[in-house]
Backbone as JSON Lines, residues from 0, in Angstrom:
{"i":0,"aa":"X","n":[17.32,0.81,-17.36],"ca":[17.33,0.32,-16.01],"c":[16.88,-1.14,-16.02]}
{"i":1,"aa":"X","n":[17.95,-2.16,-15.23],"ca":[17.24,-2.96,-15.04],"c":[15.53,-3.62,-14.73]}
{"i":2,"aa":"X","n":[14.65,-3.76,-14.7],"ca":[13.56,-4.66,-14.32],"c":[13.62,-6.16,-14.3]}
{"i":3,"aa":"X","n":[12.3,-6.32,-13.21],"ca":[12.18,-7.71,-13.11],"c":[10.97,-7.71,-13.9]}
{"i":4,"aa":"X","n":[10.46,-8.51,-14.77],"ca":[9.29,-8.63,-15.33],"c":[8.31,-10.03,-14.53]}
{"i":5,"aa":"X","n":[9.17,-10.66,-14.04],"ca":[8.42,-11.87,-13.61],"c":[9.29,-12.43,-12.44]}
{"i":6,"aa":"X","n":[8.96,-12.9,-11.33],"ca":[9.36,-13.87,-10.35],"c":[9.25,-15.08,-10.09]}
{"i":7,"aa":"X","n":[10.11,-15.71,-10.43],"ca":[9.24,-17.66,-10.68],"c":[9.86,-18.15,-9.02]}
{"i":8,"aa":"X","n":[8.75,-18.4,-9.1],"ca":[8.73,-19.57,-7.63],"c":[8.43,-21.01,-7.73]}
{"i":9,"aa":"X","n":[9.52,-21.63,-7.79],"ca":[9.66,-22.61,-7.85],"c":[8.89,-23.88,-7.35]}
{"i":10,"aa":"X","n":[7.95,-24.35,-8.5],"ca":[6.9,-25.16,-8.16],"c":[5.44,-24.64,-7.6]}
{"i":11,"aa":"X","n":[5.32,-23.6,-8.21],"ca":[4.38,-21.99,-8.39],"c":[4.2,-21.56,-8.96]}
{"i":12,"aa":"X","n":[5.12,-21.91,-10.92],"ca":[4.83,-20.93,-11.8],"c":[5.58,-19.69,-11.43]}
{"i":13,"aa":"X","n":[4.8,-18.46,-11.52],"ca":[5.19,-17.18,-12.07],"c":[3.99,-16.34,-11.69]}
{"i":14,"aa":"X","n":[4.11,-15.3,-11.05],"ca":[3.54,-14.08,-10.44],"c":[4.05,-12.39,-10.95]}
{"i":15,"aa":"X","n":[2.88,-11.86,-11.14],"ca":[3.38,-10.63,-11.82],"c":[3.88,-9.68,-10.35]}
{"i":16,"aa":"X","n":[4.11,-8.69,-11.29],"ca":[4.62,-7.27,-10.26],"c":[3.86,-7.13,-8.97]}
{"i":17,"aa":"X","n":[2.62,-7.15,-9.5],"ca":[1.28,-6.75,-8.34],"c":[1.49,-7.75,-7.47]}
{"i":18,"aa":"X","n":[1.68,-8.91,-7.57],"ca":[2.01,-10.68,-6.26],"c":[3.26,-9.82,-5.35]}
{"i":19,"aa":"X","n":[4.1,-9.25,-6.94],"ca":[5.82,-9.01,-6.04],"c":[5.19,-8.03,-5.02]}
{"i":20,"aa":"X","n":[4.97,-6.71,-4.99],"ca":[4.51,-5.74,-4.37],"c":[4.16,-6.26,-3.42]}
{"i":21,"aa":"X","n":[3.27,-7.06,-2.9],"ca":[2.74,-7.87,-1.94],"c":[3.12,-8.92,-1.09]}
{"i":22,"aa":"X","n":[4.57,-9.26,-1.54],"ca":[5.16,-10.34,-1.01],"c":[5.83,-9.85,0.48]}
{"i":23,"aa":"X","n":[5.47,-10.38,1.43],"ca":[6.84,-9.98,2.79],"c":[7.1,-11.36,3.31]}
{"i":24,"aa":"X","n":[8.31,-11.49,3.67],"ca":[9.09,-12.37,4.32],"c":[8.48,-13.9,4.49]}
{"i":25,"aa":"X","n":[8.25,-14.24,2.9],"ca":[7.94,-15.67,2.61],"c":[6.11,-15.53,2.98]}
{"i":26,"aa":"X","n":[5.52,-14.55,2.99],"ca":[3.96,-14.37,2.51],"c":[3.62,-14.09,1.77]}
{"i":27,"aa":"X","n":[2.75,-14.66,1.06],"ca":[2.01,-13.77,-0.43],"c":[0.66,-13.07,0.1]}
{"i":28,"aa":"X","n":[-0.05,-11.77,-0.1],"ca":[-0.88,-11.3,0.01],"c":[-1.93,-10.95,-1.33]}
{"i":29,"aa":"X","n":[-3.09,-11.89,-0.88],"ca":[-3.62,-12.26,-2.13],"c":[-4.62,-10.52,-1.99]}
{"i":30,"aa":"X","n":[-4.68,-9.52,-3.48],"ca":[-4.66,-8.41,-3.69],"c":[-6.35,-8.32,-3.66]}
{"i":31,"aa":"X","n":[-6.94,-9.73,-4.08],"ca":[-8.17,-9.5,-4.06],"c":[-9.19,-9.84,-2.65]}
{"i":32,"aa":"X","n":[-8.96,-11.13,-1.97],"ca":[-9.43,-10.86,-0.66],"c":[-8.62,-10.69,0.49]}
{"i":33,"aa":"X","n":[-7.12,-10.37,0.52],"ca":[-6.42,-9.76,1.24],"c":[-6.23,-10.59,2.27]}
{"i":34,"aa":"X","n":[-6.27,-11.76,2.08],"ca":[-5.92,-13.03,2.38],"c":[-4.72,-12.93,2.74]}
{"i":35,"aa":"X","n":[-3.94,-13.78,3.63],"ca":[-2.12,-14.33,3.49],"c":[-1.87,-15.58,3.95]}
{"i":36,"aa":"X","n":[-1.13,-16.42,2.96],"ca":[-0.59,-17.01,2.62],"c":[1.08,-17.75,2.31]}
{"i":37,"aa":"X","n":[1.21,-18.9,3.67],"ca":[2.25,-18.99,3.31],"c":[3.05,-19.38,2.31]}
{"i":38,"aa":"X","n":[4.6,-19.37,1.24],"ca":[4.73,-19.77,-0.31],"c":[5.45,-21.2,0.44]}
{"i":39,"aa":"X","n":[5.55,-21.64,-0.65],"ca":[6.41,-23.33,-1.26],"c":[7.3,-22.83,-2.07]}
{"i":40,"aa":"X","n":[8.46,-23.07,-1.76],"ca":[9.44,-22.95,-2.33],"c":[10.72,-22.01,-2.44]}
{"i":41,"aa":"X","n":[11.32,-21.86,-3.42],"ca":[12.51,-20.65,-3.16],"c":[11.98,-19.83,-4.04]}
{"i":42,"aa":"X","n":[12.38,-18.73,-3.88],"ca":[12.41,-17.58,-4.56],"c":[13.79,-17.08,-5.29]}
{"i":43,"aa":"X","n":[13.36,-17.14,-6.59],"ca":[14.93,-16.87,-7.58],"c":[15.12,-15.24,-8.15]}
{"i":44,"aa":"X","n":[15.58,-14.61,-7.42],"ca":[15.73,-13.2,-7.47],"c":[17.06,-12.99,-9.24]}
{"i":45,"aa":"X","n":[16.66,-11.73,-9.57],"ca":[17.18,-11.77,-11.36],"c":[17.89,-10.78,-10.64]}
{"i":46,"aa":"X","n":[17.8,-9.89,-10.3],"ca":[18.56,-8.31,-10.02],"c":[17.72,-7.36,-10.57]}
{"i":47,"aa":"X","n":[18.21,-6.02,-10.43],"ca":[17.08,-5.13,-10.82],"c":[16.61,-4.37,-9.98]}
{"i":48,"aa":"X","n":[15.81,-3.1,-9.99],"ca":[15.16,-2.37,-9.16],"c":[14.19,-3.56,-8.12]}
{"i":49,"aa":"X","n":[13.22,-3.86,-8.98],"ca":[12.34,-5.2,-8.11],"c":[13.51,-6.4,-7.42]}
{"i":50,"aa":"X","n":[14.75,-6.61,-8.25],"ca":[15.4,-7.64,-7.25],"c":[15.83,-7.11,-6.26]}
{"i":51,"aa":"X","n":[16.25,-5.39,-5.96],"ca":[15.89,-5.41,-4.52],"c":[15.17,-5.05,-3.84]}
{"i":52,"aa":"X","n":[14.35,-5.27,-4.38],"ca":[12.97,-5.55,-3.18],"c":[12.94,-6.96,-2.49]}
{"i":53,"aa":"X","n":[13.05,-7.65,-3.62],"ca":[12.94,-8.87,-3.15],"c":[14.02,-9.21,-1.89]}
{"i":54,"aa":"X","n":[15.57,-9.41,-2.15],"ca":[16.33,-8.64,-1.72],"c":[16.33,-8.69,-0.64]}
{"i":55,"aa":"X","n":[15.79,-7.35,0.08],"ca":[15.22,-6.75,1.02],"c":[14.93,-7.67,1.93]}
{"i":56,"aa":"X","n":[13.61,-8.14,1.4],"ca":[12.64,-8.89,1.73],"c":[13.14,-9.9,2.42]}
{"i":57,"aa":"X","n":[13.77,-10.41,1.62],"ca":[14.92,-12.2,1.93],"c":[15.84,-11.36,3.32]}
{"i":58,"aa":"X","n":[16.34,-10.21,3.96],"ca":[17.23,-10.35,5.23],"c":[16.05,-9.88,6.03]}
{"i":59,"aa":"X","n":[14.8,-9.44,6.2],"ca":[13.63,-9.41,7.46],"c":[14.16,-10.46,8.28]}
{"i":60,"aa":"X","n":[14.41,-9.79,9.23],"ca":[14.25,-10.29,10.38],"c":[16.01,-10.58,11.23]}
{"i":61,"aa":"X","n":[16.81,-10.33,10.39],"ca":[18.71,-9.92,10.55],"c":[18.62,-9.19,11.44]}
{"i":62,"aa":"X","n":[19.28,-9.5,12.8],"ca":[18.81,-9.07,14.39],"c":[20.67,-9.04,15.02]}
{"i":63,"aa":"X","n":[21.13,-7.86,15.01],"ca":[22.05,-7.95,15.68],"c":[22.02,-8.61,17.26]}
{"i":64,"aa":"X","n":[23.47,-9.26,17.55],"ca":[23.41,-10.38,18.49],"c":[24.04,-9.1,19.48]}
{"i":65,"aa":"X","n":[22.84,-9.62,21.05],"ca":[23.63,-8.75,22.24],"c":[24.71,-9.37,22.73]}
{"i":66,"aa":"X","n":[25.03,-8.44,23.77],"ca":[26.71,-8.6,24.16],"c":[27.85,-8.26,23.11]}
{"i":67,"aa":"X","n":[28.51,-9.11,23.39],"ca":[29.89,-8.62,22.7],"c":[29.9,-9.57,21.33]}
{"i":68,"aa":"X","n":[29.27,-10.5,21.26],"ca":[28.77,-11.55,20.16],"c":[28.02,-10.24,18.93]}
{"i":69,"aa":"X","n":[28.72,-10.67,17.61],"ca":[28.38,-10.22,16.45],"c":[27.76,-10.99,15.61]}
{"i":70,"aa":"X","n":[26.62,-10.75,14.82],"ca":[25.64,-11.83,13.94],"c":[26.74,-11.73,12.32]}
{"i":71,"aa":"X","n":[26.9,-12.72,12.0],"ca":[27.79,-12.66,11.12],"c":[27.14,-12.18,9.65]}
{"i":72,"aa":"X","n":[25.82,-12.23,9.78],"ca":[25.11,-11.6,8.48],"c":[25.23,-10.42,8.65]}
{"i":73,"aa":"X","n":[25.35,-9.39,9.33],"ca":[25.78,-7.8,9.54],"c":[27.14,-7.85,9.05]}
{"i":74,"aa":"X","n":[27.38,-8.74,9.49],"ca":[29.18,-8.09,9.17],"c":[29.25,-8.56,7.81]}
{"i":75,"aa":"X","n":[28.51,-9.31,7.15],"ca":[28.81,-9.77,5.7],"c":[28.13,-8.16,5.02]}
{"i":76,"aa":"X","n":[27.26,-7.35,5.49],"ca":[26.71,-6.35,4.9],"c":[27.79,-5.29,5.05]}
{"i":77,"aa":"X","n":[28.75,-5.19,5.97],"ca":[29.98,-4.38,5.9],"c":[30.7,-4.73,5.09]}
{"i":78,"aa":"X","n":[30.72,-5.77,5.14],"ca":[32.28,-6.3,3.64],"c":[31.77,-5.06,2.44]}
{"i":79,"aa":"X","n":[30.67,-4.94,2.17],"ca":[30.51,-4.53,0.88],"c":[30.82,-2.5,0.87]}
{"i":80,"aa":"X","n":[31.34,-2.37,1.82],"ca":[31.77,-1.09,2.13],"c":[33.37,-1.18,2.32]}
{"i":81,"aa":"X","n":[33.82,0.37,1.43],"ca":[35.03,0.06,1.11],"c":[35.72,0.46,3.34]}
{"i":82,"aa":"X","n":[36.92,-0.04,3.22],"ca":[38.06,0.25,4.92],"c":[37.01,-0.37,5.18]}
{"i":83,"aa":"X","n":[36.07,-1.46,5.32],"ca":[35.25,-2.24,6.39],"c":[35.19,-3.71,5.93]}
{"i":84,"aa":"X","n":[35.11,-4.39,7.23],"ca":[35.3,-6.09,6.41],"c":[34.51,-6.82,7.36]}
{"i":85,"aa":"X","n":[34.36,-7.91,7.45],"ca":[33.59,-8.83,8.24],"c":[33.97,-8.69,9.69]}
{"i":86,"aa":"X","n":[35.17,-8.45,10.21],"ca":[35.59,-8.2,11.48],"c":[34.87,-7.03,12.02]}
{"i":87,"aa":"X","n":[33.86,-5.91,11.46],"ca":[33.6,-5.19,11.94],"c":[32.58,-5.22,12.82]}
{"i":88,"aa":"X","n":[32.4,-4.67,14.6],"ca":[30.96,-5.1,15.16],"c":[29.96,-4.13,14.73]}
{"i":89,"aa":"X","n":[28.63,-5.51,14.93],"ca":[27.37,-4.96,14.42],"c":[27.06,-4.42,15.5]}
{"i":90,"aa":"X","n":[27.66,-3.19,16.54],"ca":[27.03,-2.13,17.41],"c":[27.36,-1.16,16.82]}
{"i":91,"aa":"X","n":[28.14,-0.81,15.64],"ca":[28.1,-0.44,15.21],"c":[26.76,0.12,13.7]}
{"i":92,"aa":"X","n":[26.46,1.29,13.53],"ca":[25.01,1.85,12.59],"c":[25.87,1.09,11.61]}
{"i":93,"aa":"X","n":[24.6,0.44,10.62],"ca":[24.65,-0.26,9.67],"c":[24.01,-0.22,8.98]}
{"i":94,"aa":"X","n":[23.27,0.59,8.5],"ca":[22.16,1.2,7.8],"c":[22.86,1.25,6.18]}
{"i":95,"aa":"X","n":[23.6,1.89,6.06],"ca":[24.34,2.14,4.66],"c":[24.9,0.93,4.47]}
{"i":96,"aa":"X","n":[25.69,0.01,5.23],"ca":[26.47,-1.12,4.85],"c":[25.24,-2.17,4.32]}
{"i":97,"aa":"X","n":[23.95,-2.07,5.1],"ca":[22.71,-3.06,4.28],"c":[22.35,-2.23,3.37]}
{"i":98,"aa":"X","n":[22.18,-1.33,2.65],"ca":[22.24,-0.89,1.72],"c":[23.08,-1.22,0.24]}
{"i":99,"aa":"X","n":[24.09,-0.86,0.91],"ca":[25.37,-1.58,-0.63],"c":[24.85,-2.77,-0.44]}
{"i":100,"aa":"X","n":[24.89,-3.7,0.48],"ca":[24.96,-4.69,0.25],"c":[23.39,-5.44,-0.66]}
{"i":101,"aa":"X","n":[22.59,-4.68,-0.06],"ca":[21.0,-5.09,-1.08],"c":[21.66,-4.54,-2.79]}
{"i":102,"aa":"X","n":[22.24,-2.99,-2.89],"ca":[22.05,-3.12,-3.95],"c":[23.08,-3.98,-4.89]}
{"i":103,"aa":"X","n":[24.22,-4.51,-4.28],"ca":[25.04,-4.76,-4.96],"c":[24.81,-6.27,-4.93]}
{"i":104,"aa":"X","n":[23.82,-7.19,-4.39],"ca":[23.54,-7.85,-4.32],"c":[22.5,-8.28,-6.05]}
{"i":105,"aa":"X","n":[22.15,-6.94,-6.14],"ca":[20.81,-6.4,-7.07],"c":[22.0,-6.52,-9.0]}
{"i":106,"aa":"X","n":[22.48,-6.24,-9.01],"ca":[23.29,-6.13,-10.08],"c":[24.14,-4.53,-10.13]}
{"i":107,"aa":"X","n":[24.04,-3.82,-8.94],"ca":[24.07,-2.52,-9.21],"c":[25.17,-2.4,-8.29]}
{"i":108,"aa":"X","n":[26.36,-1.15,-8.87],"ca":[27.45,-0.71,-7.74],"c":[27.0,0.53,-6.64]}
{"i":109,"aa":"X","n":[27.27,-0.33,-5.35],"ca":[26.6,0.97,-4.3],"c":[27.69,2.36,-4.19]}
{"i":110,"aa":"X","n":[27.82,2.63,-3.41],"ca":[28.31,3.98,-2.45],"c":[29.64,3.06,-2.12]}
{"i":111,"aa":"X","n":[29.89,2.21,-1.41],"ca":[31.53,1.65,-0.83],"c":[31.18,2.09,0.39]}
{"i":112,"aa":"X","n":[30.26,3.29,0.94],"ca":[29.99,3.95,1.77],"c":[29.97,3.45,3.23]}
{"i":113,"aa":"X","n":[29.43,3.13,4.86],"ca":[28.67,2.86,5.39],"c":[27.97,3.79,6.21]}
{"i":114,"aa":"X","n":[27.92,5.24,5.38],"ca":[27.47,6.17,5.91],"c":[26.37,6.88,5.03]}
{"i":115,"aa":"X","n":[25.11,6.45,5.59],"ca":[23.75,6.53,5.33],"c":[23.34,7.67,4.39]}
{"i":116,"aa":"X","n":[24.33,9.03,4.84],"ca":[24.34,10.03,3.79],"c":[25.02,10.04,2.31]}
{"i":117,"aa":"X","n":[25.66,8.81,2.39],"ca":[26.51,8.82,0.57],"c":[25.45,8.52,0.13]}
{"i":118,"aa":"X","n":[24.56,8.4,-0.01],"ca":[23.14,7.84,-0.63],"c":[22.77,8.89,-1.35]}
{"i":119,"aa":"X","n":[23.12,10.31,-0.78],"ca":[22.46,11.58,-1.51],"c":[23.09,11.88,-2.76]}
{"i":120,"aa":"X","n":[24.48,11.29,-3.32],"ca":[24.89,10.99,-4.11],"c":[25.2,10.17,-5.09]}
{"i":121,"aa":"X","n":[24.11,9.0,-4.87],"ca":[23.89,7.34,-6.01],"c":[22.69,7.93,-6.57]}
{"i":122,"aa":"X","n":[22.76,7.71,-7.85],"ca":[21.76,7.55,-9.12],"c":[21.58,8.81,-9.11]}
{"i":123,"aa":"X","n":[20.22,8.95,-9.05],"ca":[19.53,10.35,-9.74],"c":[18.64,10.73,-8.95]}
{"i":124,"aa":"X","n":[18.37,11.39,-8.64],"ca":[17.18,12.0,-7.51],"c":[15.56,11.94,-8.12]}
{"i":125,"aa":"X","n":[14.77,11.56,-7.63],"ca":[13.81,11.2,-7.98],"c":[11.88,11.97,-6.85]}
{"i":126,"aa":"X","n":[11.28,12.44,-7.37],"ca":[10.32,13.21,-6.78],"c":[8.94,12.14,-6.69]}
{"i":127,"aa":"X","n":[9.45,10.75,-7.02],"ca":[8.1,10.22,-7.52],"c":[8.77,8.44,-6.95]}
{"i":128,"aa":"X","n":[8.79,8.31,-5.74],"ca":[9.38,6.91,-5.66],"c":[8.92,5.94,-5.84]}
{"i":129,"aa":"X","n":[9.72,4.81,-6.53],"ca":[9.1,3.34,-7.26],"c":[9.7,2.44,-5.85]}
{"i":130,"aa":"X","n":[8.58,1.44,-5.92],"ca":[10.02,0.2,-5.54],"c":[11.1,-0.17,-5.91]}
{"i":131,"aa":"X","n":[12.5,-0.54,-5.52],"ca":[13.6,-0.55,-5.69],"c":[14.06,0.78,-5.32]}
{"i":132,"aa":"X","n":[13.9,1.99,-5.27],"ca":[14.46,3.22,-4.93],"c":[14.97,3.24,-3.67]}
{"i":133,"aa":"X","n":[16.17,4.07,-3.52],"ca":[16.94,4.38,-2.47],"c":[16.16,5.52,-1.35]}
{"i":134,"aa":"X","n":[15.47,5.31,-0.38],"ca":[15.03,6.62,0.63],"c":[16.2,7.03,1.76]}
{"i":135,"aa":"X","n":[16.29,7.9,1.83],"ca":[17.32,8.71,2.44],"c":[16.71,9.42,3.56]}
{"i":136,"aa":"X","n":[16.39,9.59,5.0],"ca":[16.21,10.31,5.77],"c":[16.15,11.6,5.8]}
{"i":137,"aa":"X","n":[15.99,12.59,6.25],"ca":[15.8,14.08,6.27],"c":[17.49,14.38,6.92]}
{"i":138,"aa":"X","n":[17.58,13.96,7.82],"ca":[19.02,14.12,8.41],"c":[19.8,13.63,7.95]}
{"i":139,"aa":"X","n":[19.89,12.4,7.2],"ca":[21.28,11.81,6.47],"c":[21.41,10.33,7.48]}
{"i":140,"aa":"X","n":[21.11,10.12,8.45],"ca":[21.22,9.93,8.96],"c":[20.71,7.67,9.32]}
{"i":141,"aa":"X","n":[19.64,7.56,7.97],"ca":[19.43,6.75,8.0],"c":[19.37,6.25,5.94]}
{"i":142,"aa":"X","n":[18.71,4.81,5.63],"ca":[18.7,4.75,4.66],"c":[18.23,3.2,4.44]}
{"i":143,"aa":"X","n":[17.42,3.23,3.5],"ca":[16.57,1.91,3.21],"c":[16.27,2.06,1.74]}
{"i":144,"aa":"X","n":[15.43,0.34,1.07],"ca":[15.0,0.44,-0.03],"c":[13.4,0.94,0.43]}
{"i":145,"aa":"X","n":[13.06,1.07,-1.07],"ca":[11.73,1.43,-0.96],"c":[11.07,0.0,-1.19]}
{"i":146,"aa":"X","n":[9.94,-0.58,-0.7],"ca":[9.4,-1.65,-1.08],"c":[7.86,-1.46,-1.53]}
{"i":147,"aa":"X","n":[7.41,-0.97,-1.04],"ca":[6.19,-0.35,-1.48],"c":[5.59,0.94,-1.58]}
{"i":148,"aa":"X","n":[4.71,1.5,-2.46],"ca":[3.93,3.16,-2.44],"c":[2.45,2.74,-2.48]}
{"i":149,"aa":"X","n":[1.76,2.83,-1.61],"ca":[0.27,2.58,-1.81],"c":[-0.48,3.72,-1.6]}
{"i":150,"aa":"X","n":[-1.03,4.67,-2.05],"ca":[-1.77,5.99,-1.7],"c":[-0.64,6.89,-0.96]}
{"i":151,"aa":"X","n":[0.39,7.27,-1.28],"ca":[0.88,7.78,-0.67],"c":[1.88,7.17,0.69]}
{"i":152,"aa":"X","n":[1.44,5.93,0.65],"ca":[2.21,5.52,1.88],"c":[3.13,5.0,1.42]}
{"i":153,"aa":"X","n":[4.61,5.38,1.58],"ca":[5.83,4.82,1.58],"c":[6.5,3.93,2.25]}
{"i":154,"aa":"X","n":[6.67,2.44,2.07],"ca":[7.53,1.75,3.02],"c":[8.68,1.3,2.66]}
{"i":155,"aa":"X","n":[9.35,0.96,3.61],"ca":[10.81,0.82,2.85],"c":[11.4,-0.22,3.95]}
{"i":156,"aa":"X","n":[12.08,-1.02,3.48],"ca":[13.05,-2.08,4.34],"c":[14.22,-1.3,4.7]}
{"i":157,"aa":"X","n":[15.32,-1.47,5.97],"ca":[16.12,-0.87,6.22],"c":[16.6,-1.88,7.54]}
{"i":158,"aa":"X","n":[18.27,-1.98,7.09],"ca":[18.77,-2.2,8.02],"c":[19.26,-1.24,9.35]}
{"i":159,"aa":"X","n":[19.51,-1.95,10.84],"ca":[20.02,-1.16,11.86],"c":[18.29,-0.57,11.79]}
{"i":160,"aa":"X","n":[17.64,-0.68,11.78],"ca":[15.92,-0.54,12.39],"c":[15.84,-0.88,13.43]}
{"i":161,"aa":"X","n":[15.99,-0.3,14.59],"ca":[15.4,-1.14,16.2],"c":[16.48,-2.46,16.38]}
{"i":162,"aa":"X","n":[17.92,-1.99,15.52],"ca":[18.89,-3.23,15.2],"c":[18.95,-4.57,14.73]}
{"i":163,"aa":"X","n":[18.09,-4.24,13.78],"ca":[17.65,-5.45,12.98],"c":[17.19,-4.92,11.42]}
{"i":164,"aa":"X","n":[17.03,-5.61,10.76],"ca":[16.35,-5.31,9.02],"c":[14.74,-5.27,9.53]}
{"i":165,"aa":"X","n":[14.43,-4.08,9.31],"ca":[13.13,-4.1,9.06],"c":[12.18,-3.1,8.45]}
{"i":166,"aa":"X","n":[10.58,-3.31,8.47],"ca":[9.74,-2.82,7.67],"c":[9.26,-1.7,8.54]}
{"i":167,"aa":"X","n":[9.12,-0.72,7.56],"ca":[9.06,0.92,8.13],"c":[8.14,2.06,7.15]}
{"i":168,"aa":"X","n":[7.17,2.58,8.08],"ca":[6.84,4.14,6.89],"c":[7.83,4.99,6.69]}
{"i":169,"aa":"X","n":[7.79,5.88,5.67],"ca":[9.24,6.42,5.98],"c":[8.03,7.77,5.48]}
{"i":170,"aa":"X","n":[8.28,9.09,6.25],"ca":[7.66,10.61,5.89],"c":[9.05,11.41,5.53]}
{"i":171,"aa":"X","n":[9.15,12.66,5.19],"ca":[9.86,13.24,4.29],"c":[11.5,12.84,4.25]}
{"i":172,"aa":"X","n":[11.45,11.72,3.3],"ca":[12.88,11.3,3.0],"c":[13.1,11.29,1.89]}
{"i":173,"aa":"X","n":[14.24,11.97,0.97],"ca":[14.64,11.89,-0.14],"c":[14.96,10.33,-0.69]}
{"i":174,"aa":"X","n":[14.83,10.53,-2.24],"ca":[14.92,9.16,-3.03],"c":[15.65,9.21,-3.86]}
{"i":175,"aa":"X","n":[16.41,8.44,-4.62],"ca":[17.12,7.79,-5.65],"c":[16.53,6.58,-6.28]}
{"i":176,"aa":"X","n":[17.1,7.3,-7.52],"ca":[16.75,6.19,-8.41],"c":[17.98,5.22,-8.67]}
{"i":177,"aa":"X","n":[18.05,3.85,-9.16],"ca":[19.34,3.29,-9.47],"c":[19.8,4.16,-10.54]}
{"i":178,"aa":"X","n":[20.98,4.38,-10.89],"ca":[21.83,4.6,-12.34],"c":[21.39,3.5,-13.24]}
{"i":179,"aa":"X","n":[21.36,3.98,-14.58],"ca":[21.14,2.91,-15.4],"c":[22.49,2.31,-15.97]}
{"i":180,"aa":"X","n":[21.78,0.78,-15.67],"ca":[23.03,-0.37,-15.86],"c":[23.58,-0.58,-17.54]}
C-alpha cells in the first residue's frame, strides 16, 4: 500500500505523521500544547492512504452554490464517475462523486460510482480504521475518508455534508481499506 512517510511544506521543512494527523484546512495543531497555528506555504501531497487525507483536507469548505447556479468544483468531483461529467448539478448527492474523486486524486482507482454504496465493494474491509480509509454509512447511503481515530473517535471528511465538504464523527459505519497499488 501506498504511504506518505513525510509532508514537506514548503519553506517549513518536513513534519511527521503525528503534524499530518493534526493538520485541518491550512492549521497545524501543535500535539504538545494544543496550540493552532496558521502554515506558510503549499502543501505538496505524494498520493497514498495519508495523501488522502491531505486531499480531503485541501476541498474543506466546497459549498454547493444556491439557486440554479452550480459550483464548478462539485461538478469536477462528478467527472470522476463513470455516465457523469461536469454538466452535472450539484443538487444533486455527491457524496460518492467526492469520494472517487479524493481517491483518484490519491494515486488509487475509485468505484466510477456516484453512489455512496459502491464503496462496500472497493478494497478490503477493514475492522480497525486508519486514516486514508473509506467509511461507509450504516445505510449506504453516505461516504467519506477517514481523517482521524483518536480514542475511539472517528472523523472523517465527506462531501454533500450539510452540502458542502466537511468534518464529521462518523458512529457505526463500515470501512475500507485502499487495494494495494
Amino acid at each position: 500500500m501506498k504511504t506518505l512517510e513525510k509532508l514537506k511544506l514548503h519553506n517549513l521543512g518536513e513534519i511527521g505523521v503525528a503534524e499530518q494527523k493534526a493538520m485541518r484546512g491550512g492549521r497545524s495543531l501543535d500535539p504538545v500544547n494544543g496550540s493552532c497555528t496558521n502554515l506558510i506555504g503549499e502543501v505538496t501531497v505524494y498520493g497514498g492512504t495519508l495523501g488522502m487525507v491531505q486531499n480531503a483536507i485541501g476541498e474543506l469548505g466546497v459549498t454547493e452554490y444556491s439557486g440554479s447556479a452550480n459550483n464548478p468544483r462539485i461538478q469536477e468531483y462528478f467527472g470522476s464517475c463513470n455516465g457523469l461529467g461536469s454538466n452535472t448539478p450539484d443538487s444533486i448527492a455527491w457524496c460518492g462523486s467526492f469520494a472517487n474523486y479524493i481517491v483518484e486524486k490519491s494515486g488509487y482507482e475509485g468505484t466510477g460510482s456516484a453512489m455512496a454504496s459502491s464503496w462496500y465493494n472497493w478494497g478490503s474491509p477493514t475492522s480497525n480504521p486508519q486514516p486514508g480509509d473509506i467509511a461507509i454509512s450504516p445505510d449506504g447511503h453516505h461516504v467519506g475518508v477517514v481523517t482521524s481515530v483518536t480514542n475511539g473517535v472517528i472523523t472523517i471528511i465527506s462531501g454533500n455534508y450539510g452540502n458542502q465538504v466537511a468534518e464529521s464523527v462518523c458512529t457505526g459505519y463500515s470501512f475500507r481499506r485502499a487495494p494495494e497499488n
